[in-house]
C-alpha positions as CSV (number, residue, x, y, z in Angstrom):
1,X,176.3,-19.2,-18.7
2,X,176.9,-18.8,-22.0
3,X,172.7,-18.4,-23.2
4,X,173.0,-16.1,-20.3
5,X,175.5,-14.0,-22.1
6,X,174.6,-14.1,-25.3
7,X,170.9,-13.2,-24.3
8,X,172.7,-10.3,-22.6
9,X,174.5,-9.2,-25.9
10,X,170.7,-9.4,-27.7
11,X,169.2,-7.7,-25.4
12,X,172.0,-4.8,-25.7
13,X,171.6,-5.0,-29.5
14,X,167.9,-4.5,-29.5
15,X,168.2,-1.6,-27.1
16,X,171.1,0.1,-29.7
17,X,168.6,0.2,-32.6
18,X,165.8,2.1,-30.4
19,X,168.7,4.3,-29.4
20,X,169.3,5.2,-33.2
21,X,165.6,5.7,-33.4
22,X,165.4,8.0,-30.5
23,X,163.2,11.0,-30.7
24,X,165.5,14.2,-29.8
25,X,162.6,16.5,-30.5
26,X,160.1,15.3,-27.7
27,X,162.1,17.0,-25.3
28,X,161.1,20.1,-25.8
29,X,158.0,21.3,-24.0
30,X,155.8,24.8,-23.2
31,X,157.0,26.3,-20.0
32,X,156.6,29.8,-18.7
33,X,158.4,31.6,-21.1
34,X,157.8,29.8,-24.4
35,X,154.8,27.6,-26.0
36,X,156.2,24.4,-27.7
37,X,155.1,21.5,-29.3
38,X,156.6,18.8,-31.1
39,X,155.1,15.5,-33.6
40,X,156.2,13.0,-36.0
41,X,154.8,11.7,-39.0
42,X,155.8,9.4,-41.5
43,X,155.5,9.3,-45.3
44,X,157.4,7.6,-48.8
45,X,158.4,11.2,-49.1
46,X,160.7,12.9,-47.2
47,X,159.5,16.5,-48.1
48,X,155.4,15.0,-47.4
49,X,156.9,13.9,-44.0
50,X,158.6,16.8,-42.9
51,X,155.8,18.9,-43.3
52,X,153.1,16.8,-42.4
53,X,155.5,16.8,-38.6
54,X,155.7,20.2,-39.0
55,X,151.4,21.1,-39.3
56,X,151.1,18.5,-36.8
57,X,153.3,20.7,-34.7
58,X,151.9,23.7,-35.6
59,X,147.8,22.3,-34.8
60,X,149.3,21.4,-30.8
61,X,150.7,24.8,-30.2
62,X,148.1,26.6,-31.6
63,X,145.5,24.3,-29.5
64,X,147.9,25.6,-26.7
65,X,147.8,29.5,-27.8
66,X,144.1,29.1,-28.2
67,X,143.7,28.3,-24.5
68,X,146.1,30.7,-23.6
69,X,144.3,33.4,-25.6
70,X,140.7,32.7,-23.8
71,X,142.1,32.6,-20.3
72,X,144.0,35.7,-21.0
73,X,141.0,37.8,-22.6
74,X,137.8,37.7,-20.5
75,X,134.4,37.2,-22.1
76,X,133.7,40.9,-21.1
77,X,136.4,42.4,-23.7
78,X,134.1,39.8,-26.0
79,X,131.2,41.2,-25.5
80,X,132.5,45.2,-25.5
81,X,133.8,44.9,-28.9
82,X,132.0,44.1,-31.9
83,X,135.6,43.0,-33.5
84,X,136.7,41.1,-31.1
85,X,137.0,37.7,-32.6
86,X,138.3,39.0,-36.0
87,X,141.0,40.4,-33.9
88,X,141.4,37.5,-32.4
89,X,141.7,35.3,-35.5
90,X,144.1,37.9,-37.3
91,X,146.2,37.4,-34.6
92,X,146.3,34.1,-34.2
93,X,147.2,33.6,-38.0
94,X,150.1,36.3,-37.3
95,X,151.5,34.0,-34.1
96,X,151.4,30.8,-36.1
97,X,153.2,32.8,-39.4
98,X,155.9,33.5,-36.8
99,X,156.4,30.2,-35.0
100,X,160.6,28.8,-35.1
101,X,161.4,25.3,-35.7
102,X,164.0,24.1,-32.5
103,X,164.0,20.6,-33.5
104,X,163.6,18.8,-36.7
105,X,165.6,15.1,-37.6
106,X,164.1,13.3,-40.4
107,X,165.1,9.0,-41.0
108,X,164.7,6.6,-43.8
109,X,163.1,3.7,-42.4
110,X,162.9,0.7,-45.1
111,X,160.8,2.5,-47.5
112,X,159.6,5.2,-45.6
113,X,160.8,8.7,-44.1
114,X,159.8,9.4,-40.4
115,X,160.3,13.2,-39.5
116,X,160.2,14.4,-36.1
117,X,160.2,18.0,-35.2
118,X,159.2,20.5,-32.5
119,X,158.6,24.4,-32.8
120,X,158.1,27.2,-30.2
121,X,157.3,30.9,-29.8
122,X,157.6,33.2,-27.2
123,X,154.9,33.9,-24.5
124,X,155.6,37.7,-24.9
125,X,155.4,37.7,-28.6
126,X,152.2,36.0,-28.1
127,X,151.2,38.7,-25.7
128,X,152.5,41.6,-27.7
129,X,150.6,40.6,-30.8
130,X,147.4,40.1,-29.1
131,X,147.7,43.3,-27.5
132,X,148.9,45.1,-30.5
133,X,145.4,43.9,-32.2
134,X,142.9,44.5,-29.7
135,X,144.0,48.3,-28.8
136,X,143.4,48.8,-32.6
C-alpha cells in the first residue's frame, strides 16, 4: 500500500512539472474569421528565442494566407493582368507587416529560453488588402 501511494504522489509530481511547461499558445487556431498560427523555439537568448517563435509563426500563417490567396483569385485574373503577381506579393508583404501577436510566454529552461507564441489576422483584412491591390 504504501509503494502504491507513493508511486501515486510521483506520478502526480511528474504530471505538475509538464503542467508548468504547458503551452497556452497552441490553442489558438485559424477559423472562419481569423488566420492563426502559433510555434516555439528555443535559444541561450531570450530575445533570439522570442523571435525565432515569432518568424516561425509568421512562415505558418503566411503558408495559410498563401493558400487562401490562390483559391480566392482564379488563374484567369492571373492571366488578364500582366501585374498580377507583383500585386500579389506587395500584398502579401503588407498582411504579414500587419499580423497581431495573441499569445507570447517565454521560460528559462536550465540554460536555455523556450518562447512560445501565436499571432493572427483577420480574414477581411486579408480580403480588403488584396482587393485594394488588384483594383489598382
Amino acid at each position: 500500500m504504501k509503494k502504491l501511494l507513493l508511486l501515486f504522489f510521483v506520478i502526480i509530481i511528474l504530471q505538475s512539472c509538464n503542467i508548468l511547461n504547458f503551452n497556452n499558445c497552441k490553442k489558438y487556431h485559424t477559423d472562419s474569421i481569423v488566420f492563426r498560427a502559433h510555434s516555439e523555439a528555443m535559444s541561450t537568448n531570450i530575445q533570439f528565442a522570442e523571435e525565432k517563435a515569432l518568424l516561425l509563426a509568421k512562415k505558418v500563417i503566411a503558408e495559410d494566407i498563401d493558400n487562401y490567396i490562390i483559391e480566392k483569385c482564379n488563374y484567369k485574373s492571373f492571366l488578364s493582368d500582366s501585374e498580377f503577381e507583383d500585386k500579389i506579393t506587395i500584398a502579401r508583404n503588407t498582411i504579414l507587416s500587419d499580423i497581431k501577436i495573441i499569445c507570447s510566454k517565454t521560460m528559462k529552461k536550465g540554460e536555455m529560453y523556450k518562447s512560445f507564441i501565436a499571432v493572427e489576422i483577420s480574414k477581411e483584412d486579408v480580403d480588403k488588402e488584396i482587393s485594394g491591390r488588384l483594383n489598382k
